[in-house]
C-alpha positions in Angstrom: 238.8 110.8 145.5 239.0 107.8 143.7 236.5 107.4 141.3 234.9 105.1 139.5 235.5 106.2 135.6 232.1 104.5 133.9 229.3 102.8 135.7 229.6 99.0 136.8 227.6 96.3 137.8 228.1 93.2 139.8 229.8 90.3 137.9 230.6 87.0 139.2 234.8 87.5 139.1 234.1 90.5 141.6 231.6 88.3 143.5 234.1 85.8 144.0 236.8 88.4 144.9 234.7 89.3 147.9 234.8 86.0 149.4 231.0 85.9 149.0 229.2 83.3 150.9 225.5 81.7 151.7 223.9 79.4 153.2 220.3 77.9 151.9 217.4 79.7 152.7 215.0 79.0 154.9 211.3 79.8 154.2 208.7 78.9 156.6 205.2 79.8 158.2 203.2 79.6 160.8 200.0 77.9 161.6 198.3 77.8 164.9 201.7 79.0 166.7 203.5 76.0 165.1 206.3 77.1 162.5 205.9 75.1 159.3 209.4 75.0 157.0 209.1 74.5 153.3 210.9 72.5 151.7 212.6 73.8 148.4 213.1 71.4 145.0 214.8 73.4 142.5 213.1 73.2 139.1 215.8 75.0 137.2 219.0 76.8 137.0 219.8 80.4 135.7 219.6 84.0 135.9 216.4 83.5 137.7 216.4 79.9 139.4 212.4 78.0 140.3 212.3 76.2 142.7 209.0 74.2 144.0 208.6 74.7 147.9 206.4 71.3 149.4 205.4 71.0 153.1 203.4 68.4 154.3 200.6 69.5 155.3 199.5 71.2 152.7 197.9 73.9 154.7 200.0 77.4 153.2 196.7 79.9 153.0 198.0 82.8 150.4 194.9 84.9 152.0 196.3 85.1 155.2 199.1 83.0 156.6 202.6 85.5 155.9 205.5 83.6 154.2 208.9 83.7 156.0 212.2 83.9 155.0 215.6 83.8 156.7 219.4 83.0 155.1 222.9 84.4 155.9 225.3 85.3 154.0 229.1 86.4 154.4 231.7 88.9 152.5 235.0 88.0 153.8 236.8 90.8 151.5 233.8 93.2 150.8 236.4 95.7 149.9 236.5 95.0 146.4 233.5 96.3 145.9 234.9 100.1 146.0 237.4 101.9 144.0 238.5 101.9 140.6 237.9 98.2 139.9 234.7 98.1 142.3 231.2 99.4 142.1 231.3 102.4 143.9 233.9 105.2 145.0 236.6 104.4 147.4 234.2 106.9 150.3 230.5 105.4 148.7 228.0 103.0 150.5 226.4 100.3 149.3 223.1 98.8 150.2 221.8 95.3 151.0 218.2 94.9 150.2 215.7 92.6 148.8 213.2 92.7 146.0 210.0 90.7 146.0 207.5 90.6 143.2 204.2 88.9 141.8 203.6 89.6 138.3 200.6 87.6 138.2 199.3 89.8 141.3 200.8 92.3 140.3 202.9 93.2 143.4 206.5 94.8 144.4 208.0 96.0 147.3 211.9 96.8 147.4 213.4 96.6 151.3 216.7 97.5 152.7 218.2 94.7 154.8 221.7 96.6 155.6 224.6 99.3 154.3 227.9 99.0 154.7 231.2 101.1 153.8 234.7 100.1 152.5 236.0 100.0 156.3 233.4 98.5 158.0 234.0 95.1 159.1 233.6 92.0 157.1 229.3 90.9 157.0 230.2 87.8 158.8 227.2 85.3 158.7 225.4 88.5 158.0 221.4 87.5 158.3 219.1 88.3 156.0 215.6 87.8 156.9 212.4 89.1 156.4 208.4 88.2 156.5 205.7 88.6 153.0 202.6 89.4 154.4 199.6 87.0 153.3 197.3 88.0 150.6 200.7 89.9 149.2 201.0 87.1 146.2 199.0 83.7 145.0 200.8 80.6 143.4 204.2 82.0 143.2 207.0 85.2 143.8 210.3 86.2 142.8 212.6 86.8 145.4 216.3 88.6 144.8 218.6 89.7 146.9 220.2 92.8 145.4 222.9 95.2 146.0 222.8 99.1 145.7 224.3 102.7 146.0 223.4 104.5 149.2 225.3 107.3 148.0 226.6 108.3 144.3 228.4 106.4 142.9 230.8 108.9 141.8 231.1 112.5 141.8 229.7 112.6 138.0 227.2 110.1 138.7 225.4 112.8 141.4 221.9 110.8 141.0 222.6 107.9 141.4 221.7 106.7 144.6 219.5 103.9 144.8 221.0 102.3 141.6 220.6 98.9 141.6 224.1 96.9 141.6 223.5 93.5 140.9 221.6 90.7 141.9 223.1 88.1 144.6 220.0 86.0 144.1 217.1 85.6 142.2 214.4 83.0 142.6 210.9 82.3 141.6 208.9 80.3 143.9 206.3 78.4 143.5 204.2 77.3 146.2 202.1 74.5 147.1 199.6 75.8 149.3 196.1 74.3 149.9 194.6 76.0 152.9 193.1 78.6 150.7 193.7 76.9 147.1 192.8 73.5 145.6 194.1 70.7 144.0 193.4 70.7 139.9 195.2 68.4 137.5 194.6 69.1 133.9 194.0 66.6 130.8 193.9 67.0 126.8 191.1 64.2 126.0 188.6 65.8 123.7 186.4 62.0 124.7 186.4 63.3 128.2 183.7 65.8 130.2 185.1 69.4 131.1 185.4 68.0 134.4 185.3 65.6 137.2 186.6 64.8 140.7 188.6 61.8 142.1 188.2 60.8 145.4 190.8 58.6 146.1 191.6 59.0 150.3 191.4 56.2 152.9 191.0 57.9 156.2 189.7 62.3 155.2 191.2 62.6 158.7 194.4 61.9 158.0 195.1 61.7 153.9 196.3 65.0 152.9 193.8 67.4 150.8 195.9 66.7 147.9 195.9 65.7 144.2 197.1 62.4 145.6 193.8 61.5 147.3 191.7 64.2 146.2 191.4 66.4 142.6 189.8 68.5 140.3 190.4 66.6 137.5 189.7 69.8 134.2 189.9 68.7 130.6 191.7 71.4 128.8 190.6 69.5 125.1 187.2 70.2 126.0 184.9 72.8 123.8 184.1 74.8 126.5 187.5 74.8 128.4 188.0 78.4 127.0 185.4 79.8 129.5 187.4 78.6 132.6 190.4 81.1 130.9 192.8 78.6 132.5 195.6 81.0 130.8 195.0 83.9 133.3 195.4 82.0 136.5 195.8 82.5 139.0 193.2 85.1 138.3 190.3 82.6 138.7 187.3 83.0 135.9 183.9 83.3 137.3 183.3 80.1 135.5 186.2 78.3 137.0 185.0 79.4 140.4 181.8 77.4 139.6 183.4 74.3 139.4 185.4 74.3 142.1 182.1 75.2 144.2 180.9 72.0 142.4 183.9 70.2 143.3 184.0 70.9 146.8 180.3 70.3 146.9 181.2 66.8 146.1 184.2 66.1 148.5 182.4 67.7 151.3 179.4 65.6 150.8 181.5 62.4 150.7 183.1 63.3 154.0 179.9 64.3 155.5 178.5 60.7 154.3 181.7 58.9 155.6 180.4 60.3 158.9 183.3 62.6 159.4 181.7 65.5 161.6 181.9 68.7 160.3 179.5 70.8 162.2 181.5 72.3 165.1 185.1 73.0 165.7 185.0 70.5 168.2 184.5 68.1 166.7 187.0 68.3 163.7 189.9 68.9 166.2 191.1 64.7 165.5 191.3 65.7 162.0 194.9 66.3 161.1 196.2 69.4 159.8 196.2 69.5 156.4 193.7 66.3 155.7 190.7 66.7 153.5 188.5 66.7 156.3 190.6 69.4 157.9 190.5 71.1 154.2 186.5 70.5 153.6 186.1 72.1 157.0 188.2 75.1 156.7 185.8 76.1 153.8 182.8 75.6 155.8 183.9 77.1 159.1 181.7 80.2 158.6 178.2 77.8 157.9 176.3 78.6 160.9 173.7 76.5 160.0 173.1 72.6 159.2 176.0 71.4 157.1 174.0 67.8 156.8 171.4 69.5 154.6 172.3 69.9 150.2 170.5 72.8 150.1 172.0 74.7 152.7 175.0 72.9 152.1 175.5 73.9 148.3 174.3 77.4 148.9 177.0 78.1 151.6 180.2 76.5 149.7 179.2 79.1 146.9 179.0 81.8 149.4 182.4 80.5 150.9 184.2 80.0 147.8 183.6 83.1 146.1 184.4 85.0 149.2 187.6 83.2 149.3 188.8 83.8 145.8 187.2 87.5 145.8 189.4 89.6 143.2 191.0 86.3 141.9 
C-alpha cells in the first residue's frame, strides 16, 4: 500500500493540480411558489470571504422561508489527491460535504454531498446543492465546502475517518431579509433622541419596506442606548423589541391613514411583494379584530412583534 507518511491538508498547488473548477453559487428561495434568487456582492476577500446577498423584494423571512443553495463544481484530475503526494492512501476515499454554521444562533450541521475514490471518474460539473431550513440562522451564516476521509487515511492513521481535509470554500453571508426583520440605521449624535422613524415612501404599495423609504432610525450616542444591547444582536433586547413595536406602530398607522386597507387579505393582494404595506400587513395578519382602532391596534403589534422575535 502506498501510504501517506505524515498527515496533509489541502493546499492550493494540489488544488490546482486537480484541475479544480466552479461555477458561482446560486442561492435562492421561495415565496408563494415563486423562486426568489439572491443576488451576492462580495464584501471581502480571504480565508473566509462576505459577501452581502440583496433581492428585491425584500421579503427573505429567517422564521420560516428555507434558504437554497445550488453550485457545480469539476475535478478534471482528482487523482492527485491520493498517494504519497495526496491526501489520502493510494486505496482511501474522500468525502464531499458541506459545513454550515451561525455563531450568533448558535447553529452547525456538517452534510455529505458525495465520495469518491482514486479510480472513479472525473466529478464533471459535479452539483452541489442543498436547502437551510428557516428559523436555522438570523442575519447571516458561514457556508464551506469541505473535503474529508471516508476511510483512514493511512494504515497508522486508523481513526481518522471523518478528518476534515480542507476547505474548497468558505463564505459568510449576510442577508438582507425583511419579511421577518426590520430596517434600523444607526447614528452617533449625542443632540439626538434614542430614536425615531423616517417615513420617506411615495406609493406603501409599491416602495419597498426598506431603509430607503422606511427606518428605524437608533442613536447609538444616546445615554440610554446601552439598554437596547445593540452588541448582542441579532439577539434582540427586550428593550429593543419595544421600539420596534413603537416603530411599526407608527408606519402602520401612516399606511392605515393613507387609506391603504389592511384589514383582510383581500384587500392587500394589489400591494406588491415586498412594499411597506405588504410589510405592515404581514405583521398584522394574525389581528382578528379592528386594525383602524390605536388601542387595539398598538396592543396587537406588541403581541405580534414579540411573538415574532420570541428567543431573539
Amino acid at each position: 500500500m502506498n501510504n501517506i507518511s505524515f498527515f496533509k491538508t489541502l493546499n492550493d498547488d494540489m488544488l490546482a493540480d486537480t484541475g479544480y473548477q466552479e461555477t458561482p453559487a446560486k442561492i435562492y428561495f421561495f415565496k408563494e411558489g415563486r423562486e426568489i434568487v439572491f443576488t451576492p456582492e462580495i464584501l471581502t476577500e480571504g480565508a473566509t470571504k462576505e459577501a452581502l446577498l440583496k433581492e428585491e423584494t425584500y421579503s427573505f423571512d429567517f422564521s420560516q422561508d428555507d434558504l437554497h443553495y445550488s453550485k457545480r463544481i469539476t475535478f478534471q484530475n482528482h487523482q492527485y489527491l491520493f498517494g504519497k503526494e495526496g491526501l489520502v492512501s493510494e486505496e482511501g476515499e474522500i468525502g464531499l460535504g458541506v459545513k454550515y454554521f451561525s455563531k450568533e444562533s448558535q447553529q452547525q450541521y456538517t452534510k455529505v454531498l458525495a465520495s469518491f475514490k482514486k479510480d472513479t471518474p472525473p466529478l464533471t460539473d459535479k452539483l452541489i446543492d442543498f436547502v437551510i431550513p428557516g428559523g436555522y440562522f438570523r442575519g447571516n451564516i458561514v457556508i464551506e465546502i469541505i473535503l474529508f476521509a471516508v476511510t483512514p487515511i493511512a494504515e497508522h492513521f486508523p481513526l481518522t475517518k471523518g478528518t476534515v481535509l480542507g476547505k474548497l470554500e468558505s463564505t459568510k453571508f449576510l442577508l438582507e431579509g425583511e419579511g421577518g426583520s426590520f430596517p434600523i440605521l444607526h447614528h452617533e449624535d449625542p443632540n439626538e433622541p434614542l430614536w425615531w422613524v423616517d417615513c420617506n415612501w411615495e406609493d406603501a404599495a409599491i416602495d419597498t419596506f426598506h431603509e430607503d423609504y422606511v427606518s428605524l432610525n437608533i442613536n447609538r450616542q444616546h445615554p440610554d442606548a446601552k439598554d437596547l444591547k445593540l452588541d448582542a444582536m441579532p439577539q434582540v433586547s427586550p428593550m429593543l423589541k419595544n421600539v420596534i413595536t413603537s416603530a411599526l406602530y407608527i408606519i402602520a398607522q401612516k399606511v392605515i391613514q393613507e387609506e391603504y386597507n389592511l384589514t383582510s387579505e383581500d384587500d392587500t393582494s394589489d400591494f406588491e411583494e415586498g412594499s411597506i404595506a405588504s410589510a405592515v400587513s404581514y405583521f398584522l395578519k394574525d389581528i382578528e379584530e379592528d386594525k383602524s382602532s390605536p388601542e387595539i391596534l398598538a396592543k396587537e403589534i406588541q403581541k405580534s412583534v414579540h411573538e415574532r422575535f420570541e428567543g431573539m
